[in-house]
N, C-alpha and C positions, 0 to 999 in steps of 0.2 A: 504494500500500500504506500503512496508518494506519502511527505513528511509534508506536514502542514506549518503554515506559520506559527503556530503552535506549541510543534514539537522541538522548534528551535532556540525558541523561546526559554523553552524548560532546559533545555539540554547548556545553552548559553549563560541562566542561571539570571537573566535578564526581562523586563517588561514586552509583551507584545508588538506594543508601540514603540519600544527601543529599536527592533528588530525593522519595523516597518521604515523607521529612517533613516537604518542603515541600507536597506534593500532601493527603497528611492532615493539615495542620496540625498537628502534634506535635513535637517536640523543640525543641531550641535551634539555629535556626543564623543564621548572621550576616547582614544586613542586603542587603550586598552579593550575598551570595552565592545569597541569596531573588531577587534581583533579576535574577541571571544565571540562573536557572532557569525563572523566570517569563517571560525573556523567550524564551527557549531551545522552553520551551510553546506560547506564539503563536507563535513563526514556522515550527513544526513542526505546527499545530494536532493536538496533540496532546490525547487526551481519554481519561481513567486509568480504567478498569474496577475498581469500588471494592470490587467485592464480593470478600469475605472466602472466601467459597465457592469461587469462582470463583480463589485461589491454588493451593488443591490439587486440585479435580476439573476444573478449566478449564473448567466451567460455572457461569453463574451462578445457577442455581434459579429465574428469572425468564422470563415469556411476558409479550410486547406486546402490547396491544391495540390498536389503532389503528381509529378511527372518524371520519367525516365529521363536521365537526360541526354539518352540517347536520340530520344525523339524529338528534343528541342531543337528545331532546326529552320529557319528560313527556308529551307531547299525545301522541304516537307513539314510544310502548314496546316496541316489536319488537326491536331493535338493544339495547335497554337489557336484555331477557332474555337474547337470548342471549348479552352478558356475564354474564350471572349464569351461566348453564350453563359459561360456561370459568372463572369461579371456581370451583365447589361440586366440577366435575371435576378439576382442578390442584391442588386440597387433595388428593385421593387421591393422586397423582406427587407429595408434596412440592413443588409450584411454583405462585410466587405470580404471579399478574396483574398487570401495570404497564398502565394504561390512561392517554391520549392522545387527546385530538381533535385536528384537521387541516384548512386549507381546501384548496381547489384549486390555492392559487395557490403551491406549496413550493417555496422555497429553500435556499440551504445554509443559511441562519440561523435560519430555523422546523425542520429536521429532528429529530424528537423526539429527547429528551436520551439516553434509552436508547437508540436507534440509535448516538450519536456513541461514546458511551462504551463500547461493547458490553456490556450491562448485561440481553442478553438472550441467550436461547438459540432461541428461535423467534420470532417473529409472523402474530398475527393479525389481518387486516384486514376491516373490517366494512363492508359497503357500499361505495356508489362510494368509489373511492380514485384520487389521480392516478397516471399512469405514472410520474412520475421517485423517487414513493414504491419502489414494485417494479423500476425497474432500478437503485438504490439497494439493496438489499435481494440483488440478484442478485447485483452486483459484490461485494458484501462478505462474499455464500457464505451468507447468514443463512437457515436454512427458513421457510418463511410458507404460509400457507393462507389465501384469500380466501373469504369469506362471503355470500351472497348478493349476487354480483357477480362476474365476468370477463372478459377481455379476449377477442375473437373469434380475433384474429390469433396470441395467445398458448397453452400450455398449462403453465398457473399449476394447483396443486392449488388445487383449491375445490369448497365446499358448496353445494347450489343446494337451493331449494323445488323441487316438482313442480307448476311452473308452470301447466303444460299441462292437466295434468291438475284441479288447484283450478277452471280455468274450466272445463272439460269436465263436472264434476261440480253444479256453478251451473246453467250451462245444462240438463244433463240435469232438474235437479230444475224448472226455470220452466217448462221444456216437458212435464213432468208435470202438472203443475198447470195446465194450457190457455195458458200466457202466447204469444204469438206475436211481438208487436211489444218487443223487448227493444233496449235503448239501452247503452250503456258509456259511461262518464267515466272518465277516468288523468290522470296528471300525470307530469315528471317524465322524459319517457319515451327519455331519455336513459341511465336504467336499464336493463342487459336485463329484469330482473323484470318492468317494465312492460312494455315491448314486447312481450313476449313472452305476457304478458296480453292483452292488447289484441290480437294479431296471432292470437293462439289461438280470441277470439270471435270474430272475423270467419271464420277458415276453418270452425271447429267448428259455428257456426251455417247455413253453406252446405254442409256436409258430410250436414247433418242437414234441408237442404233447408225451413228458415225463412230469412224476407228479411232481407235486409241492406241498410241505408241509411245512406248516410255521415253525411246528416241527424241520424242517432241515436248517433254517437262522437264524443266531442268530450276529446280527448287534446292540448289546446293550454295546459293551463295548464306555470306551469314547474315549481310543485312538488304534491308529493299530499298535501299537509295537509287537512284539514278546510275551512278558507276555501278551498281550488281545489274538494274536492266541493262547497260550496256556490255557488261561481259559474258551474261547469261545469253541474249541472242547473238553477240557473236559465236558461241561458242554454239548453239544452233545453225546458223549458217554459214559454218566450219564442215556443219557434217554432210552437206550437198546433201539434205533430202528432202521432199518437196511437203511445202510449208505455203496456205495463202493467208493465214491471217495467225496473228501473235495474239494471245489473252494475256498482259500484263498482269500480276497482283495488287500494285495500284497507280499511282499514273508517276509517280516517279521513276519506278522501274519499266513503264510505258514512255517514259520521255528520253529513256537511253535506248532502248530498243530503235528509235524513232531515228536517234542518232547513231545508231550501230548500222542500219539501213541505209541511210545518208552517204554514208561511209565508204560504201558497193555500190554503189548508184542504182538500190533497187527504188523504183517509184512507187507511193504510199499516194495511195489503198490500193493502185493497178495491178501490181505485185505483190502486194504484202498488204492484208490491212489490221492494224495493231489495235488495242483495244487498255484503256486504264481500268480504272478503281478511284471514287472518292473527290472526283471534280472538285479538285484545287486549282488553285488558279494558273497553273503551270499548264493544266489542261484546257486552259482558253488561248495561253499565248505562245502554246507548242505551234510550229509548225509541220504539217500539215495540224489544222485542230483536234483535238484529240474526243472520240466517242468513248464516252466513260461512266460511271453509275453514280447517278450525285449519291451524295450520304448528306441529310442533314447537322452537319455538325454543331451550330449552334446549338441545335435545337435540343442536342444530347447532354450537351454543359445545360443549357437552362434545365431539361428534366432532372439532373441529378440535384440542382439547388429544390428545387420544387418538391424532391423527393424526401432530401432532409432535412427541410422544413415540415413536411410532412411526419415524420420519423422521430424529430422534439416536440414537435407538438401533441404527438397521439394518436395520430390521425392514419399510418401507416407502420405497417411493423417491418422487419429488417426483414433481408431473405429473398426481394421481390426481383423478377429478372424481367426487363423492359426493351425489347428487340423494336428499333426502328426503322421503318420503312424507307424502301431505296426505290430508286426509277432509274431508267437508260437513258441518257443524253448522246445522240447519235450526232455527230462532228464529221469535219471531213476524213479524217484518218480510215471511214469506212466507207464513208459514203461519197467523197473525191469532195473535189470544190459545188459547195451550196448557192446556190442564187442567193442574189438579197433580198429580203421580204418573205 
């Protein structure tokens, strides 16, 4: 159990309110007696909840965010929207967003500040996140809702894309248009998002009774940026075998493909037509543009603040899994250059 102000108190041998003015820097007090507080701190690690809020409603008006920080990237803006959709929605509830990146490798001494201090009332986790982040989180009672990511073994509330159906929808549209020999590139696929991608083309293509060749998925890089689409289809049309359209895993790794192509001078869509994931913005000012499956990401940050406001208040309990809806946005990458209008 964390040590309260309280217990530092006793242990310091000092008034509450001593302790309190040492921890905000304010008043006057003696030297020594800084010293017995301070040390009374460490060996209690104690860690003070500063928020002023949080005296009289015992919340502190703050949501975590927590992000890999792998995924923070300009190049791959997915993760970076839907923190903006749990800002723009947390100004409506009065609560502000404390954001945090994170590697995999967590200990006690990287644990974000506002965890220690409890300086939150919920969190949100964005992408892969480790386990000892969320049995951290458990033991200390905090509600959380995971974002395009979850634990199999677990039921953690979280927001998922409609996976399944973004590739179902790709597919239907290439095999409209005559394609037959269709390939996949992912990365990553340590993700479920990807796997689940990727494991979707394969069934959804034999379902629909076009071939499959392992020849044509190549899911070996480690991450899905842009340089893995580009090395994954080159290493595709390395193997001289006949390929007319690429299923990207998402449009980053659809925007190296794009340029791996470029590359040979094959021409897109006439030869090859590629296909993203997740219509970022890279998927409007790719050239050729790019046909790719929006995902509303705001709107997945806003459900998650919606949720944990839900979750403090009563009103919803923990556990809940919230899949959002995808559509196909058909670009030229498939369907060559569009009229205007």
């Amino acid at each position: 159990m964390n040590a309260t102000i309280k217990d530092v108190a006793k242990k310091a041998g000092v008034a509450i309110s001593t302790v309190s003015l040492v921890v905000n820097h304010k008043g006057h007090v003696a030297k020594e007696t800084e010293l017995k507080v301070l040390r009374a701190i460490k060996e209690l690690n104690y860690h003070p909840q500063r928020s002023a809020r949080g005296l009289v409603t015992k919340q502190s008006g703050n949501f975590g965010f927590i992000l890999n920080g792998n995924h923070f990237s300009q190049a791959e803006p997915f993760y970076t929207k839907i923190f903006l959709g749990t800002e723009i929605q947390a100004r409506s509830f009065d609560y502000y967003i404390l954001l945090t990146t994170i590697t995999q490798n967590v200990t006690p001494k990287n644990i974000p500040r506002f965890l220690l201090e409890r300086n939150v009332d919920g969190v949100i986790l964005a992408g892969s996140v480790p386990h000892k982040i969320v049995d951290y989180l458990h033991k200390n009672q905090l509600p959380f809702i995971l974002i395009d990511y979850y634990f199999p073994e677990r039921h953690d509330s979280t927001i998922l894309t409609d996976n399944a159906m973004g590739i179902r929808l790709v597919i239907d549209h290439l095999l409209e248009l005559g394609h037959r020999d269709l390939a996949f590139i992912g990365g990553d696929m340590g993700h479920p998002s990807m796997q689940k991608r990727c494991s979707t083309f394969k069934s959804y293509l034999q379902q629909k009774g076009a071939p499959i060749e392992d020849a044509k998925i190549d899911c070996i890089e480690e991450h899905s940026g842009t340089e893995s689409g580009f090395a994954a289809t080159t290493r595709l049309l390395e193997k001289n075998i006949s390929i007319s359209a690429i299923v990207a895993a998402n449009d980053a790794m659809a925007v190296g493909a794009l340029r791996a192509c470029r590359d040979r001078k094959i021409r897109i869509p006439e030869e090859i037509a590629i296909t993203g994931f997740d219509d970022v913005e890279s998927s409007i000012t790719a050239r050729p543009t790019l046909t790719t499956v929006h995902v509303p990401k705001e709107e997945m940050g806003a459900a998650a603040v919606r949720h944990l406001v839900d979750v403090i208040n009563g009103r919803q309990s923990e556990g809940v899994r919230i899949i959002m809806p995808v559509k196909l946005v058909a670009r030229e990458s498939t369907l060559g250059a569009i009229p205007p209008g």
